[in-house]
N, C-alpha and C positions, 0 to 999 in steps of 0.2 A: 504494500500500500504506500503512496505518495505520503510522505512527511512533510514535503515542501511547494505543495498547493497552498493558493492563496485566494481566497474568497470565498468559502464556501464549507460545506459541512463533508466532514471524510467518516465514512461509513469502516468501522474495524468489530474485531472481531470479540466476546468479553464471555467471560463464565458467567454460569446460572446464577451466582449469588452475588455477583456484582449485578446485574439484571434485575434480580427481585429486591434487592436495597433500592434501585431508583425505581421501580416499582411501588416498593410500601413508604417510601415517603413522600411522592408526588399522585398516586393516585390510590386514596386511603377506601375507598369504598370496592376496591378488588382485589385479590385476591392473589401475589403472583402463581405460577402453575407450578406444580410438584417436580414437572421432568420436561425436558429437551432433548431438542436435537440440533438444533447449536439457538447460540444469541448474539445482536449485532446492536452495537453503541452508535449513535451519532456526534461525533464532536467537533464542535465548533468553538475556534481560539482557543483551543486545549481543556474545553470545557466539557461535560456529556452534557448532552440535551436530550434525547431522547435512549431510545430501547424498542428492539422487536425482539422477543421470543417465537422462536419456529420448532412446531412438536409435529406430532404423529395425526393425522385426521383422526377426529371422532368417529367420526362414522365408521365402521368397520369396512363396509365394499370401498370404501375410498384406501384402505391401509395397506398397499400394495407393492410396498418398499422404496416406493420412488416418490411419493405422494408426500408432501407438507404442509401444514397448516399452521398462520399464524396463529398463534395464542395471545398474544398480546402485542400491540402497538401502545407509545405510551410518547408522546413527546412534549417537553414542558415549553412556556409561554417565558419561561424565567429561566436563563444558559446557567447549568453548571448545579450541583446540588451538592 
């Protein structure tokens, strides 16, 4: 991933529990999910702003090894937590 872009937010790559920390302090009426299948930071001026967790579909006919489902999108209105 580029380090030396400039103007704009660089999508990298964060463990689950860096994920559900800006989860349960920025959006307190959910829940983060138990398990993944990876999770991506947005950061902006070296800041996180946001979080997607990506899992396994719910639905069963959809779980088909190659199939993903957001579980969560979360991006704050305020850079950096």
């Amino acid at each position: 991933m580029r380090e030396d872009w400039e103007g704009g937010v660089i999508l990298k790559p964060c463990d689950l529990r860096e994920a559900s920390a800006f989860v349960r302090l920025l959006h307190r009426h959910h829940r983060p999910p138990v398990g993944q299948r990876f999770s991506l930071k947005a950061v902006l001026d070296g800041r996180t702003v946001g979080v997607v967790i990506v899992g396994r579909p719910v639905g069963r006919g959809q779980q088909d090894g190659e199939t993903v489902e957001i579980t969560v999108e979360y991006f704050s209105s305020t850079p950096g937590y």
